[in-house]
C-alpha positions in Angstrom: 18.9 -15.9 -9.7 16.0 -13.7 -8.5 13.3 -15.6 -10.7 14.2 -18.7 -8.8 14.8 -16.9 -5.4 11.3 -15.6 -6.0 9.8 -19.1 -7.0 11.0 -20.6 -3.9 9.9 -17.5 -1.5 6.4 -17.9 -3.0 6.2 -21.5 -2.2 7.2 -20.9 1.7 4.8 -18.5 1.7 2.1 -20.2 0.1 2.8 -22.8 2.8 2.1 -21.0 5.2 6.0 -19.8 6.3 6.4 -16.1 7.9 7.6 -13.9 5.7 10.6 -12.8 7.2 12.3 -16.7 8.5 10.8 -17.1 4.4 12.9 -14.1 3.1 15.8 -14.7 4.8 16.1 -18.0 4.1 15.9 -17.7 0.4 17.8 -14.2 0.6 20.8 -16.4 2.1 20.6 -19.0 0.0 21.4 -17.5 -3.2 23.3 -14.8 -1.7 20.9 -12.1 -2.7 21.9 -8.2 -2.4 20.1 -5.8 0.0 18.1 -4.3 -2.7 16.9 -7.6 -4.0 15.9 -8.7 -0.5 14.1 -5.1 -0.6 12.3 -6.2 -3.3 11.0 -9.3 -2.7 9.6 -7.8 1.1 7.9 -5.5 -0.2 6.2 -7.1 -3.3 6.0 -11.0 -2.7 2.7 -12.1 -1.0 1.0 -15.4 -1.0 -1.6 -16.4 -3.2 -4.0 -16.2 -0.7 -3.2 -12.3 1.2 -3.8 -11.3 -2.8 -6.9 -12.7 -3.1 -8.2 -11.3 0.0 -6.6 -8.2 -1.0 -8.6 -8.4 -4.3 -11.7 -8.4 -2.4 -10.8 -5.3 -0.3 -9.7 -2.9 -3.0 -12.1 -0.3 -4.5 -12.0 1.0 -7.7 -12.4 5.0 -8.2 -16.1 4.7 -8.8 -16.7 3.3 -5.5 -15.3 6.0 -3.6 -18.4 8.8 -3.9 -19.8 9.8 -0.6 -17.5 7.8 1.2 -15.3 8.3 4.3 -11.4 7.8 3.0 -9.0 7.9 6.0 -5.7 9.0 4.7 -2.0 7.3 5.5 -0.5 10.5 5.2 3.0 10.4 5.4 2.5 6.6 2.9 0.9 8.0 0.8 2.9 11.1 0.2 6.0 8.7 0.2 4.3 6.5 -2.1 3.4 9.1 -4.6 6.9 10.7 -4.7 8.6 7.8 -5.3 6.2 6.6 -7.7 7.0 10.2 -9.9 10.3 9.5 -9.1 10.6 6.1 -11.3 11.4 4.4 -7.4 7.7 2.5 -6.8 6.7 -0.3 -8.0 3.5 -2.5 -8.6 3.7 -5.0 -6.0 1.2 -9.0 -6.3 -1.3 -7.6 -4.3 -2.5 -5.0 -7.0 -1.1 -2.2 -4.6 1.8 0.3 -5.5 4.6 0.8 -3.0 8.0 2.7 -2.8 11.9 1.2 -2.8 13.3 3.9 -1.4 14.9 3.1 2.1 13.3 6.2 3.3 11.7 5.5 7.2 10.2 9.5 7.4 8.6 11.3 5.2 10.6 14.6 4.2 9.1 18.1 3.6 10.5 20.0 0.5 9.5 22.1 -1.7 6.7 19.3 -3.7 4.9 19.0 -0.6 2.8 21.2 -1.4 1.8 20.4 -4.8 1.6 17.0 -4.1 -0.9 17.7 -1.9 -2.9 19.5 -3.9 -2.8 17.2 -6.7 -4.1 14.4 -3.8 -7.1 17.0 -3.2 -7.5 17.8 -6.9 -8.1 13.9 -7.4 -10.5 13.7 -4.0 -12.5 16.2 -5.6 -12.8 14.3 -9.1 -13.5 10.8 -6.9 -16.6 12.5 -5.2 -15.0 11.6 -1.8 -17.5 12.1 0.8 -15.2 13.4 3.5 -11.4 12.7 3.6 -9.6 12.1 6.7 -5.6 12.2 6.8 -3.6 11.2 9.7 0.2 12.1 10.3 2.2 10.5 12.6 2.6 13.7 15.1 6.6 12.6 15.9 7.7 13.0 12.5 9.6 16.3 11.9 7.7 19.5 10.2 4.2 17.2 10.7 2.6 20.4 11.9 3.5 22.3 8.7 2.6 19.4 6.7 -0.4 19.5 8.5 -1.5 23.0 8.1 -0.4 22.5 4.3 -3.1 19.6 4.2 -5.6 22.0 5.6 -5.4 24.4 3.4 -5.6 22.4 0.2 -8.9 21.0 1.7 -9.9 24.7 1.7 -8.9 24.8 -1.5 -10.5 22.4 -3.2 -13.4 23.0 -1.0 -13.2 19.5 0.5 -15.2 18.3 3.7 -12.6 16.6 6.2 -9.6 17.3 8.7 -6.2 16.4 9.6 -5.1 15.1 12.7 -1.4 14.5 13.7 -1.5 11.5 16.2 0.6 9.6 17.8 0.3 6.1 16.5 -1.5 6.5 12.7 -1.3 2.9 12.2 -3.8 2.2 15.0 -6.3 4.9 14.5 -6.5 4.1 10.9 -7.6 0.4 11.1 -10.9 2.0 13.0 -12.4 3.3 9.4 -13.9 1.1 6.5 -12.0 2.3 4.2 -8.3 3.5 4.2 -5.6 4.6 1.4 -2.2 2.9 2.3 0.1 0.5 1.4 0.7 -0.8 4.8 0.2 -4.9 5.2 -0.3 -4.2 8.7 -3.1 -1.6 8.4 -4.9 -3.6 5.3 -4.9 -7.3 7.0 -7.5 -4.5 9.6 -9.8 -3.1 7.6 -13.0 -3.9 5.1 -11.5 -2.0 2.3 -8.9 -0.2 0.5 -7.8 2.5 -1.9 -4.5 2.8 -3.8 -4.5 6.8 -3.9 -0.9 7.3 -4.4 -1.7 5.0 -7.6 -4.0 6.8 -8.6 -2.7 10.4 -8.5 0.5 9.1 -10.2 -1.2 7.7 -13.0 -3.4 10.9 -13.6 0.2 12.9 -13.9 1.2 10.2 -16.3 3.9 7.8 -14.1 2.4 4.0 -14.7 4.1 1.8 -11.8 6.0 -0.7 -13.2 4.3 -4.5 -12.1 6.6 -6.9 -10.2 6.0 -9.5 -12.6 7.1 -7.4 -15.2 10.8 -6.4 -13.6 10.8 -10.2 -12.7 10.6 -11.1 -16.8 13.4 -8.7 -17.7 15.9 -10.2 -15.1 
């Protein structure tokens, strides 16, 4: 049921249908469950979003002396679910979560997590790194001054700024790490960080595609 439900999504959307009247259309129709409606949001793009996607993402070697702004809070939601076994390898080449999770929650990971996202800015030669935390969220100040002191750390050039509205302030830079459609569809180019911290700890995301062919 969700091969064909997936077939008929992708042909809406390759003709040009929004995503959500698409979605819900097809989700109706064969009667699909909230996590397979989940699913198919977050990983089902048309053919041609993923080829301009293609040209905006940058592989790690591209990344020396540049400016990376930072989704914070997607990244670090990213990157936990991702260790987690609960992120998956969407059409687009980028990885993103499943967890229904709207804020990101400080616990005790938090910090290592960070550090292992400055460990891996170190190794890519980033030029100066720039994060950006939604300043409503709760403990954002702590997470904050956690973020700042891993850039010490690791002795890396940047800062971290809690704003109001991350999504905005982030489509202003050339190159961004996020998973967000909306901040992507912005900006020249792209970096899956979350992707590629996860896969230096040894979690490979597990492709769409693939989950598709065992259903």
């Amino acid at each position: 049921m969700l091969p064909d439900a997936y077939l008929d999504l992708k042909y809406l959307l390759n003709r040009g249908y929004r995503k959500s009247y698409a979605l819900e259309f097809v989700a109706n129709h064969y009667r699909l469950t909230k996590k397979e409606r989940h699913l198919l949001a977050r990983c089902v793009f048309s053919d041609r979003w993923i080829t301009e996607v293609e040209g905006k993402l940058l592989r790690p070697g591209e990344l020396a002396g540049n400016v990376l702004a930072i989704d914070g809070f997607n990244v670090l939601i990213t990157l936990e679910s991702l260790l987690e076994g609960k992120a998956i390898l969407c059409e687009d080449g980028l990885v993103r979560d499943l967890k229904y999770q709207g804020k990101y929650r400080l616990s005790e990971r938090t910090p290592n997590l960070l550090g292992e996202i400055a460990n891996a800015l170190n190794e890519l030669k980033v030029g100066e790194a720039v994060f950006l935390y939604g300043k409503n969220v709760p403990k954002s100040g702590e997470i904050r001054k956690l973020t700042e002191e891993k850039l010490v750390e690791f002795g890396l050039s940047g800062e971290v700024k809690l704003v109001k509205n991350p999504d905005s302030e982030l489509k202003a830079f050339e190159v961004v790490a996020t998973a967000d459609v909306g901040i992507i569809s912005k900006v020249p180019h792209v970096f899956d960080l979350a992707r590629y911290v996860g896969e230096k700890l040894g979690k490979r995301p597990v492709s769409f595609q693939q989950l598709l062919r065992e259903r």
